[in-house]
C-alpha positions in Angstrom: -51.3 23.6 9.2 -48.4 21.7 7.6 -45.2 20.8 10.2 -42.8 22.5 8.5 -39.3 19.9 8.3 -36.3 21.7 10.3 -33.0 20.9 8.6 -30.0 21.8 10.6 -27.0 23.1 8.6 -23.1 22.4 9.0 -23.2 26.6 10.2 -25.9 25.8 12.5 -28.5 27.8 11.0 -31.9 25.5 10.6 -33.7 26.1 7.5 -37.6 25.0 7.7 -38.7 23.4 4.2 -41.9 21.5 3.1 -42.7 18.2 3.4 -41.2 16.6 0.3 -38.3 18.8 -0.2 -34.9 17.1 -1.0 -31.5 18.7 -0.3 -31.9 19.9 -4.1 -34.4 22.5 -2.7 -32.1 23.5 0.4 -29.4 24.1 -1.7 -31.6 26.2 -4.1 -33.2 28.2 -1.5 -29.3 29.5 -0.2 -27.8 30.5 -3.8 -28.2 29.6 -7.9 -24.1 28.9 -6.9 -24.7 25.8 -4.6 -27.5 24.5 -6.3 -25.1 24.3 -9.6 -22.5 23.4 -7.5 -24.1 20.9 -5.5 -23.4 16.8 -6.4 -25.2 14.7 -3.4 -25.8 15.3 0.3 -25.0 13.9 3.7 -27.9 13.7 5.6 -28.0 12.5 9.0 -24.3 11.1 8.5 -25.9 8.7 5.3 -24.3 10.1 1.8 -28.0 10.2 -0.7 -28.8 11.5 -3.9 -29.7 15.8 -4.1 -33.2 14.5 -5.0 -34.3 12.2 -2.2 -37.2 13.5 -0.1 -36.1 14.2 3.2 -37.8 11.5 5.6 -38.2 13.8 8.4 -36.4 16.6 10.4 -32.7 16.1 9.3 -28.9 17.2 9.7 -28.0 18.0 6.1 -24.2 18.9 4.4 -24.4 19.4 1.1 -21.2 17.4 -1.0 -19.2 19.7 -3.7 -16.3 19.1 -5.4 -14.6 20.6 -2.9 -15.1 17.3 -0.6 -13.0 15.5 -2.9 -12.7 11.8 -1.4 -17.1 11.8 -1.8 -17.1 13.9 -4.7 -14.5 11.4 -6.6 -16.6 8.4 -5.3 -19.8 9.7 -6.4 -18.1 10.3 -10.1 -16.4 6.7 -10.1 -19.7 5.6 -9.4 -21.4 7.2 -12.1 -18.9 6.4 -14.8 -18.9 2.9 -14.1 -22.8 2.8 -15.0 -22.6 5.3 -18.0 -19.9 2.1 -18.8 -22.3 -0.1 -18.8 -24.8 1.8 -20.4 -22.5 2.5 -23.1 -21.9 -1.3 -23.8 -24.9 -1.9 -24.0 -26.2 0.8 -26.3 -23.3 0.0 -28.8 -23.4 -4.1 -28.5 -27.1 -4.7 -28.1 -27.3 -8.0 -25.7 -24.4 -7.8 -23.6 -25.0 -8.7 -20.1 -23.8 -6.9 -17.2 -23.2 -7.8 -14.0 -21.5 -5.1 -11.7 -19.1 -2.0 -11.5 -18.0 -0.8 -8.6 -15.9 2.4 -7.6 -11.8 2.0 -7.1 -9.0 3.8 -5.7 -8.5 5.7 -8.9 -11.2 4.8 -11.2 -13.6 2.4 -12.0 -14.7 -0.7 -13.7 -17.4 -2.9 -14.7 -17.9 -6.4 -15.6 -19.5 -7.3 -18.6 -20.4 -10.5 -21.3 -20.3 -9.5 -24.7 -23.1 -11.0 -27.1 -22.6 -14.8 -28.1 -22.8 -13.4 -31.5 -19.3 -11.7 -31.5 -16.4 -12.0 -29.8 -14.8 -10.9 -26.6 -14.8 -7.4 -26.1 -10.7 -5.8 -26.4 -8.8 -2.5 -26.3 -9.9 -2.1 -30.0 -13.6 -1.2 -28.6 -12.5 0.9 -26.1 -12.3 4.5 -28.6 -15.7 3.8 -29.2 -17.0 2.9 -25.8 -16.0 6.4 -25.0 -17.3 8.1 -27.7 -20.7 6.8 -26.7 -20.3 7.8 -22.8 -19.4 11.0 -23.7 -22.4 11.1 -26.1 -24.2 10.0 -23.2 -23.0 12.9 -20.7 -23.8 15.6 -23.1 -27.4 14.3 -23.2 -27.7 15.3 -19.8 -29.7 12.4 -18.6 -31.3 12.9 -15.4 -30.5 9.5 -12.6 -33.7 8.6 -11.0 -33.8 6.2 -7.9 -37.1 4.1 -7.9 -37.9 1.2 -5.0 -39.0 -2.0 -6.5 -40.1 -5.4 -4.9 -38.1 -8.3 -5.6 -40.3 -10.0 -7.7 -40.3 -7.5 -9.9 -37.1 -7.3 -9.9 -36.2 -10.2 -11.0 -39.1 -10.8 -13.1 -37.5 -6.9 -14.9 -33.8 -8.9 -15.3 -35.5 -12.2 -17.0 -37.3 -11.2 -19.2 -34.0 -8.8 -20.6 -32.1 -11.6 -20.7 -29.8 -10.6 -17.7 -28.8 -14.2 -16.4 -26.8 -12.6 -13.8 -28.3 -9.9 -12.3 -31.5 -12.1 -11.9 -29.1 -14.3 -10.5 -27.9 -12.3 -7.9 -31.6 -10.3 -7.3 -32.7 -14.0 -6.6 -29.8 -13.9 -3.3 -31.4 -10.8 -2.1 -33.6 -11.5 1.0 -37.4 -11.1 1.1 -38.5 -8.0 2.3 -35.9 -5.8 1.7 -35.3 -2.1 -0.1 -34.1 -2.6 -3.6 -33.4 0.4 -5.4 -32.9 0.7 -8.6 -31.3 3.8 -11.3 -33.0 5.1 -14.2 -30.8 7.0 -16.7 -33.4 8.7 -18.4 -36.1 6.8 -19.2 -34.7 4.0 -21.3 -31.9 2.2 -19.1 -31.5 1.3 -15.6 -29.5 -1.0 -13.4 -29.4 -2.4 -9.9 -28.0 -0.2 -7.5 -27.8 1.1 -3.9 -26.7 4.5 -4.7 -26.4 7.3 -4.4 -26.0 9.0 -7.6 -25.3 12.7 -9.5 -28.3 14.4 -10.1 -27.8 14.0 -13.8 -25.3 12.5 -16.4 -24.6 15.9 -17.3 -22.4 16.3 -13.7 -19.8 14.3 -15.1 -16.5 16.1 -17.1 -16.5 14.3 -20.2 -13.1 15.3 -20.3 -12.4 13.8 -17.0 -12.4 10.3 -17.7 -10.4 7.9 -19.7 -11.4 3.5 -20.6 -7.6 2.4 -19.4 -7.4 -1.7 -20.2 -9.5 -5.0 -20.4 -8.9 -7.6 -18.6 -10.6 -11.4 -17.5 -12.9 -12.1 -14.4 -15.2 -14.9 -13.5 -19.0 -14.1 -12.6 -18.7 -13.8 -8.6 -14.6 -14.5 -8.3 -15.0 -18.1 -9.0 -13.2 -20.0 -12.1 -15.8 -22.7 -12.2 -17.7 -19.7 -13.3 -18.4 -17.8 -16.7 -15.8 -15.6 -17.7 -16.6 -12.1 -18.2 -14.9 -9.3 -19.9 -13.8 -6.7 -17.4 -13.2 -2.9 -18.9 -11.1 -0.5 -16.3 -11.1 3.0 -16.8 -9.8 6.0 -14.5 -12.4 9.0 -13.6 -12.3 12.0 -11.8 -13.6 15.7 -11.0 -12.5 17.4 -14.1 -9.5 17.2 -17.1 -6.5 18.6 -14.9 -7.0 15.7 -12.6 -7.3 13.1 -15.1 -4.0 15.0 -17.1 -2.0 14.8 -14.0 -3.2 11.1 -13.4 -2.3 9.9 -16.8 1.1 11.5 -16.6 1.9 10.0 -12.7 1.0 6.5 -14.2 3.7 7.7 -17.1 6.1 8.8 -14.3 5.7 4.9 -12.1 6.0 3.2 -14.9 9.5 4.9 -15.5 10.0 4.2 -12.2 8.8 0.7 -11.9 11.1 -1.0 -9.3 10.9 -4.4 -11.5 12.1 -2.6 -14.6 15.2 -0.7 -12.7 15.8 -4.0 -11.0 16.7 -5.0 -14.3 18.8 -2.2 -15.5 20.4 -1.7 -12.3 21.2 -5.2 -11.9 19.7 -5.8 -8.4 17.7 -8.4 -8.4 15.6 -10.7 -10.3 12.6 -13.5 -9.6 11.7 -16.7 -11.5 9.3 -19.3 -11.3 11.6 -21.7 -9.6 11.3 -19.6 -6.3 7.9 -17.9 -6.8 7.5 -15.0 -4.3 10.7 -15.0 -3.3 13.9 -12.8 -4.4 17.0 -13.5 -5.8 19.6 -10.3 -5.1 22.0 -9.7 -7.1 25.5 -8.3 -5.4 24.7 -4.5 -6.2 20.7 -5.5 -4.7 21.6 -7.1 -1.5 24.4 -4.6 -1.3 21.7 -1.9 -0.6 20.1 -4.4 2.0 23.4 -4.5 3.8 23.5 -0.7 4.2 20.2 -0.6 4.9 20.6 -3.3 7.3 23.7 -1.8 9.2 21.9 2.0 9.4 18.8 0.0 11.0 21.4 -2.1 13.7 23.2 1.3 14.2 19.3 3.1 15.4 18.9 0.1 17.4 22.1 -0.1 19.1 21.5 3.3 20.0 18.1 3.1 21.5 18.5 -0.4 23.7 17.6 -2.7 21.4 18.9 -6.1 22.1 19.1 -8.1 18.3 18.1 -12.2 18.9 17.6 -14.8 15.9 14.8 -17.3 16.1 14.3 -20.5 14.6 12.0 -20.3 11.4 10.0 -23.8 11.9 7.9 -23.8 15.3 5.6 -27.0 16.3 1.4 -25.8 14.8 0.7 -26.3 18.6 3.1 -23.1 19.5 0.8 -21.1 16.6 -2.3 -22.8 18.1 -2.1 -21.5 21.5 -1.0 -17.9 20.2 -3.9 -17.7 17.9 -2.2 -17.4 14.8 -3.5 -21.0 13.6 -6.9 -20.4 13.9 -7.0 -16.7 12.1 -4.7 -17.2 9.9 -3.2 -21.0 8.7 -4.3 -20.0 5.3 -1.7 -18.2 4.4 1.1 -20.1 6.0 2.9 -22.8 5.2 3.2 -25.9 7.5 4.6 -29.8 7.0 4.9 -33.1 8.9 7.4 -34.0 10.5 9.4 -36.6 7.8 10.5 -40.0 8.3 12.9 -41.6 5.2 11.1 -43.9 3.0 14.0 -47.5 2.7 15.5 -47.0 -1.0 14.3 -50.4 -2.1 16.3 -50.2 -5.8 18.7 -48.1 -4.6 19.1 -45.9 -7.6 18.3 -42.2 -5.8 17.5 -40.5 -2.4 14.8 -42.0 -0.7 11.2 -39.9 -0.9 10.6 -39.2 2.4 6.9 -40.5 4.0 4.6 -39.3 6.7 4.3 -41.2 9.8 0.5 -41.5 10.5 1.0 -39.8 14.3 3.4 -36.9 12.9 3.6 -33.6 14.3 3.1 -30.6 12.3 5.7 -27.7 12.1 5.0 -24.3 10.5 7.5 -21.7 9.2 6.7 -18.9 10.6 4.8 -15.9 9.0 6.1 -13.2 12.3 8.1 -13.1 14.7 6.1 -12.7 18.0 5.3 -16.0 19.8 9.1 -16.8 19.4 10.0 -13.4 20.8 7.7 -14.4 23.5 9.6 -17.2 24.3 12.9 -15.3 24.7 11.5 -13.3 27.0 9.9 -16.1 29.2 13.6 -17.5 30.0 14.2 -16.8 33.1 12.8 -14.9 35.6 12.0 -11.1 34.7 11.4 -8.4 37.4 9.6 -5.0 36.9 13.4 -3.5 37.1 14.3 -4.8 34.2 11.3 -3.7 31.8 11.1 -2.2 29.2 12.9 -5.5 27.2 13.4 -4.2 23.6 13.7 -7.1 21.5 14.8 -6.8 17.9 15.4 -9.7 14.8 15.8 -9.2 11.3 13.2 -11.7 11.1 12.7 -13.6 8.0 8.9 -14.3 7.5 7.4 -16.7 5.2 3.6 -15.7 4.2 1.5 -18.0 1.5 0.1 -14.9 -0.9 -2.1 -15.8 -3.8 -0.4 -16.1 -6.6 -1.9 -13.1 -8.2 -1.5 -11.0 -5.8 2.6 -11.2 -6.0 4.1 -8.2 -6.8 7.7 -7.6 -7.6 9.6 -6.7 -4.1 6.2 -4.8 -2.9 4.3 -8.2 -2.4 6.4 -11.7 -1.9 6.2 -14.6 0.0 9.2 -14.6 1.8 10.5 -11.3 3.5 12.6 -10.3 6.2 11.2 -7.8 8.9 13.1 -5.1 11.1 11.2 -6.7 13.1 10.9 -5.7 17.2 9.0 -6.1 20.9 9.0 -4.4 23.6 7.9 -6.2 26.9 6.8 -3.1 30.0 4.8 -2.0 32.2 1.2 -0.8 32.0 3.1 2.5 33.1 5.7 2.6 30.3 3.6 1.7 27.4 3.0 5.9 26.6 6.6 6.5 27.0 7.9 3.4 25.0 5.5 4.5 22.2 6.1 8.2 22.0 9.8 7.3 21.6 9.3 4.6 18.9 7.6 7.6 17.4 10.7 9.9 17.4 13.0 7.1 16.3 10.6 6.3 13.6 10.6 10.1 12.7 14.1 10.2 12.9 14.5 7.4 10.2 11.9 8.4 7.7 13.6 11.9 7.7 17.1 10.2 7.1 15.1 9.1 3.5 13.4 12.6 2.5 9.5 10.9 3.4 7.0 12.9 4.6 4.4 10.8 6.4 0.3 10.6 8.0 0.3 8.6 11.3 -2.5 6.9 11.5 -4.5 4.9 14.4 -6.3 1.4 13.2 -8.9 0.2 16.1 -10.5 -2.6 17.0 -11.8 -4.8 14.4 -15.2 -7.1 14.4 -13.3 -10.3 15.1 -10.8 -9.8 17.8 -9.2 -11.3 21.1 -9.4 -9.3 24.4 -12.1 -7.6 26.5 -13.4 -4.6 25.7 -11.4 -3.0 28.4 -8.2 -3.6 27.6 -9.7 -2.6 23.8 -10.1 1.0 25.5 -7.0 1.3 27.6 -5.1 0.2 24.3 -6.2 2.4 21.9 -6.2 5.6 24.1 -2.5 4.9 24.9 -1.7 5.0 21.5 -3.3 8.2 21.4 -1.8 9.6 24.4 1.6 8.4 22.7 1.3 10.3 19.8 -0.1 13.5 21.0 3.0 13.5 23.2 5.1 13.3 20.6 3.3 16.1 18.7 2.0 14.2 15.9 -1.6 14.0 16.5 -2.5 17.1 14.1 -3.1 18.1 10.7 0.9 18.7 9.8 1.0 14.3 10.4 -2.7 14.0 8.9 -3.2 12.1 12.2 -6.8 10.0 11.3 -8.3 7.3 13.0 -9.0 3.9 11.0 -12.7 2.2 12.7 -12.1 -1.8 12.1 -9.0 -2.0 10.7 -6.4 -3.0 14.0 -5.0 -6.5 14.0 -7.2 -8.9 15.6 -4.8 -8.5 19.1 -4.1 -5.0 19.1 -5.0 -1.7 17.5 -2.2 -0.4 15.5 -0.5 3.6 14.9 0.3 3.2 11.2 3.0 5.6 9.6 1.8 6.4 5.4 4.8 7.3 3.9 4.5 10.1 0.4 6.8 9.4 -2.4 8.6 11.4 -5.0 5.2 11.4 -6.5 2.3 11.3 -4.3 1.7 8.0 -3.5 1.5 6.4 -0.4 2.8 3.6 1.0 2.1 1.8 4.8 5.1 1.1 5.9 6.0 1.2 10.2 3.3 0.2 12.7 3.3 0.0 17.1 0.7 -2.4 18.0 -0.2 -2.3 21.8 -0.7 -5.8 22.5 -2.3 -7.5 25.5 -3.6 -10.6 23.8 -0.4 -12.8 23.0 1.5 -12.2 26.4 -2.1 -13.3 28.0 -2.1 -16.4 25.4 1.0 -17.3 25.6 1.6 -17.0 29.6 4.6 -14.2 29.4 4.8 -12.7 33.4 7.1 -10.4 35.1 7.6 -10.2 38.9 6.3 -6.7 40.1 7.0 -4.7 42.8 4.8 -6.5 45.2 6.3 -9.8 44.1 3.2 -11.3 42.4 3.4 -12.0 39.0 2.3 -9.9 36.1 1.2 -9.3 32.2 3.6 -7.0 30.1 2.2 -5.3 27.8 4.1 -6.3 24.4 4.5 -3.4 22.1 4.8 -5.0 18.0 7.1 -2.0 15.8 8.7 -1.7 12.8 9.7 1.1 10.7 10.7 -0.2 7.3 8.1 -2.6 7.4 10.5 -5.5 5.3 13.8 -5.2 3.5 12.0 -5.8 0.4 9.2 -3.8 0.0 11.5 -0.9 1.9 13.9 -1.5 -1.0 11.3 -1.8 -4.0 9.9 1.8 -2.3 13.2 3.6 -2.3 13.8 2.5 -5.7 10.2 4.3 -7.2 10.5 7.1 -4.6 14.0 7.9 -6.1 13.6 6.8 -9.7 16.7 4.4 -8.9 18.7 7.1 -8.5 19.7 6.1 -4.7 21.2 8.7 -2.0 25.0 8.3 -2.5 25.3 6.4 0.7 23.1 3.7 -0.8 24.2 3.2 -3.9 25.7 -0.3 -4.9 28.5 1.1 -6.8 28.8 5.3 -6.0 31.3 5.7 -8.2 33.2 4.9 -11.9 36.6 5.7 -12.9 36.2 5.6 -16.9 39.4 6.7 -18.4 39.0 8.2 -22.1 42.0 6.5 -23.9 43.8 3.3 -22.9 47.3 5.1 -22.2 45.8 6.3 -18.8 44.7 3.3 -17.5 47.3 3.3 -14.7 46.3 6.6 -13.9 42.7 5.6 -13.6 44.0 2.6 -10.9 45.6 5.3 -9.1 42.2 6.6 -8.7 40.6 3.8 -8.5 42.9 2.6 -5.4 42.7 6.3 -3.2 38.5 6.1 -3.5 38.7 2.4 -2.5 41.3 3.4 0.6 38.1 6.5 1.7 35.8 3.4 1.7 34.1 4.7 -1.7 32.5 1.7 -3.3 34.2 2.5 -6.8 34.7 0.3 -10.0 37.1 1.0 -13.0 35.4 0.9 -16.5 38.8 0.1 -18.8 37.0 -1.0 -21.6 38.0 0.0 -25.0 35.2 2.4 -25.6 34.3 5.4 -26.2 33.6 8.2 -23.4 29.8 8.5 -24.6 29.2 5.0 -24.6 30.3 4.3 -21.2 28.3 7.6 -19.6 25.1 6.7 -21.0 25.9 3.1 -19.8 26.6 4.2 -16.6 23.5 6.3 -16.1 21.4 4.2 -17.2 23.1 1.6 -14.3 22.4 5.0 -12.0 25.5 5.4 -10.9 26.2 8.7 -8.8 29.2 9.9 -10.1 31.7 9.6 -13.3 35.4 10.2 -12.7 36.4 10.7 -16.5 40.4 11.0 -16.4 42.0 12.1 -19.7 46.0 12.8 -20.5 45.2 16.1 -19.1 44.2 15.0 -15.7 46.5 12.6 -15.1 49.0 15.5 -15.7 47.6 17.8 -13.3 46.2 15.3 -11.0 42.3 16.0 -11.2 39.7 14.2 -12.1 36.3 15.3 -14.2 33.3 14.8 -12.0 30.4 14.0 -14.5 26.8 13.2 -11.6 24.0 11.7 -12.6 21.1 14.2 -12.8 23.7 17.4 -13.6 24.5 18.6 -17.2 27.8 20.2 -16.3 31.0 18.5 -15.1 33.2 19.4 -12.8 37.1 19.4 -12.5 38.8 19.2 -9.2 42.0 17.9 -7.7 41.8 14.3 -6.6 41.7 14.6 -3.2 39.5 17.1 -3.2 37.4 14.9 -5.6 37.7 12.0 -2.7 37.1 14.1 0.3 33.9 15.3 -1.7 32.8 11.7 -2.4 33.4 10.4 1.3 31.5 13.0 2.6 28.7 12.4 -0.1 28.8 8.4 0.5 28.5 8.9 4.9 25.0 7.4 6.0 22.8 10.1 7.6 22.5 8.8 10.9 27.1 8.8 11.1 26.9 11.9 9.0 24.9 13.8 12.1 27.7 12.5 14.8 30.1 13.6 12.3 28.9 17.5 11.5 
């Protein structure tokens, strides 16, 4: 008699199916509704194609639409091979290499025939027209398990340089699977895969740009062509896609930099900002709001030197995991000025010492707190700096204010007690609350753990992360209302991390504030305390931020709020734009009693007209218009025009000022105020 196979559902029910069946059949033997519904399975944990044989007695899930993050994967997958597949049925003897899944999309990389020329947008209308063609057809996606030999002997003799290439890399002896669409294309793949082509929305997908790549990331390489496109679970999804990337580009912090006058960045200081007064005017409010939180929860503010001897980052651990991305010199000597015609070049003595500008904060922190002698009474030690860091990014992976190489951190640590670490957290969590709210952001709190390559015994790995749990459940967070999820490998290589994912305007998400718990870099770096029973002991040295940096904080606000700042932010909250030259004094007058209530106000006098200077001025996203005509100087009013409002108002001016000064009080002063 034949062992029936039990498979164990998500409901608990076991269903018993013959040997050979595939989660196709399970789904099938429930309802004609799931089987249609149906796009892979996870069985045993391992996501696999409906049509894999079970290999034995098996917990099975089936994978709809409704799981969307393995639902959109399992798409992006499949579009990026129909891509291919496409190509190549339009432009016979391109080669293809690979094309992986993304965040939003896809892509796949690709070298078009030596007989014409690079592939460009131009091809991309018809690229689509074929993988649409192709989804229609319905083809089914067959998995098949093939040696290596005949592997690569298969990409050879087609001509595919690369894949044979890379199927050459693969080592002896192991599973290669391959994809079949239909019966007359496949491509190297581990899966899984959509039961058929015919899965896919051929609504739901759109080819977005072209861009360059090298074969394997390396420019001594061939260069490829690489086609991006964006796919997802049907057309509503792709519709509101395309009309978020409509919306970011509007709101594209570089581009309202520009028309707000905030900032700018040139080649001469690559990575690094220059602000403008109305920019680094929003950095000083942001700067005094995040001194007034600190103030106010115990925070002592230091400054630190930004060059430190390569031995200081040695023995912290910095050096070894991560010198690539900072930058370090020699100590300099002059060089004699032999013709005496310009400043000497300085030279490197053969025995120099090396210094390195620092890319954090901590090991100098550290060394505040090692001054003197520090007893259990006087822990917690809440350090804070507004810390500028210097990191080496690749060049390509700069990015406006969001990615730089020179930032400045609300940086902090906090030096306790094993005992204090739960209570120092939990509160880091309410001020952090307390400052995200002050902004409008909702927020996930995640927790990153321990990565593969880390310091520390596993021990304090344990104690560590469960603290940071404890924290947060204390503080009420660790629910679905703060999508509280835990992050496997992804803590710094001293510490795991809580991580707080701020939403914008929308939908996007941004990592912004982070607690580390770290036990690593006080051990490293010999930081004691005098306890109770007089011996000496470890602190534990709590890592926090909340904005993250100024500048990425800055470029964030600027997209979340489409440059239209809170009041209390903005550079320049209001213009006094009289509408004829006669009232010019009047307009002063204004001018003068919004300066005296600490309104940061500007006069526009100009001799032009009242439409020019509104659509100016909102395009400069300036709160509010006080447009004062003969009538309003008569009767002492002003006409309120505010950005965002079709309507303007008319009050008296002190009412007008009052309104304003109210309007332009931060949140935090505006909560002692109320």
């Amino acid at each position: 008699m034949t062992q029936l196979l039990k498979i164990s559902l998500p409901d608990g029910s076991v269903r018993e199916m013959e040997p050979g069946s595939s989660p196709a059949d399970v789904a099938a033997a429930i309802g004609p509704g799931l089987a249609k519904a149906a796009l892979a399975a996870r069985v045993d944990g391992e996501v696999r194609d409906l049509n894999r044989p079970f290999d034995g007695d098996a917990e099975l899930a089936l994978i709809t639409a409704r799981d969307e993050a393995d639902a959109l994967e399992l798409v992006r997958h499949d579009y990026a091979h129909l891509l291919a597949e496409a190509v190549q049925a339009l432009f016979p003897g391109t080669q293809i290499t690979f094309g992986p899944a993304t965040d939003d999309g896809f892509y796949y990389d690709v070298m078009a025939p030596a007989s014409r020329a690079p592939f460009s947008s131009e091809d991309l209308p018809a690229i689509e027209a074929k993988m649409r063609e192709l989804i229609k057809a319905d083809k089914p996606l067959r998995r098949e398990v093939w040696s290596r030999a005949d592997l690569i002997a298969k990409w050879e003799a087609d001509g595919e340089a690369f894949k044979a290439e890379w199927a050459k890399e693969l080592p002896e002896g192991e599973e290669l699977t391959v994809y079949w669409s239909g019966d007359d294309w496949l491509d190297m793949c581990r899966g899984p895969h959509l039961a058929s082509t015919g899965k896919l929305d051929p609504d739901a997908f759109k080819l977005t740009r072209i861009a360059g790549a090298y074969w394997r990331g390396d420019q001594s390489n061939p260069q490829l062509t690489r086609i991006y496109g964006t796919g997802w679970l049907n057309k509503k999804q792709l519709k509101q896609h395309l009309h978020n990337l409509e919306e970011a580009a509007k709101r594209d912090h570089r581009k309202l930099g520009r028309e707000m006058d905030l900032f700018h960045l040139q080649e001469e200081a690559h990575g690094s900002v220059f602000w403008h007064p109305k920019g680094y005017m929003i950095w000083r409010e942001l700067e005094a709001y995040m001194r007034r939180k600190m103030d106010a929860t115990g925070y002592r503010e230091i400054k630190t030197p930004q060059l430190m001897d390569v031995r200081q980052w040695e023995q912290s651990g910095h050096w070894g995991k991560y010198a690539e991305n900072m930058f370090a010199v020699p100590d300099m000597v002059p060089q004699v000025d032999e013709d005496g015609d310009g400043p000497a070049k300085p030279t490197v003595e053969k025995d120099a010492d090396w210094m390195a500008i620092k890319p954090m904060n901590c090991p100098a922190h550290v060394i505040v707190f090692k001054q003197g002698i520090t007893s259990y009474r006087d822990l917690p030690i809440r350090l804070g700096e507004m810390g500028c860091c210097h990191r080496n990014e690749p060049h390509g992976a700069l990015h406006g204010l969001m990615r730089v190489r020179q930032f400045t951190q609300d940086d902090a640590h906090i030096f306790c007690t094993e005992e204090q670490v739960v209570e120092e957290v939990r509160a880091f969590c309410e001020l952090a609350n307390s400052v995200y709210k002050d902004f409008g952001f909702t927020y996930h709190v995640k927790l990153a753990l321990r990565p593969e390559k880390r310091f520390g015994s596993e021990a304090d790995w344990d104690k560590a992360e469960q603290e940071l749990r404890d924290a947060v459940a204390e503080a009420g967070m660790a629910n679905e209302e703060f999508g509280w999820e835990e992050l496997p490998g992804e803590g710094a290589f001293y510490a795991p991390k809580l991580e707080w994912h701020l939403t914008d305007a929308i939908g996007r998400t941004w990592q912004v504030g982070t607690i580390q718990g770290d036990r690593v870099l006080p051990d490293r770096l010999d930081a004691t305390y005098v306890g109770e029973d007089g011996g000496r002991h470890r602190p534990v040295m709590l890592h926090r931020a909340i904005f993250g940096s100024y500048e990425r904080f800055i470029g964030i606000l600027i997209e979340h709020f489409a440059g239209r700042l809170p009041v209390w932010l903005a550079p320049v909250q209001a213009v006094v734009a009289p509408i004829v030259s006669d009232i010019d004094g009047y307009a002063s007058e204004v001018e003068a009693k919004l300066k005296a209530a600490g309104i940061r106000v500007e006069s526009d006098l100009r001799n032009e007209k009242i439409n020019y200077k509104v659509r100016e001025h909102s395009l400069a996203k300036v709160p509010h218009l006080f447009v004062v005509g003969k009538r309003e100087a008569e009767e002492g009013t002003v006409a309120i025009r505010t950005l965002g409002e079709k309507e303007q108002r008319v009050m008296p001016l002190d009412e007008a000022v009052a309104m304003l000064k109210q309007a332009a009080t931060p949140p935090d002063l505006a909560d002692q105020t109320a």
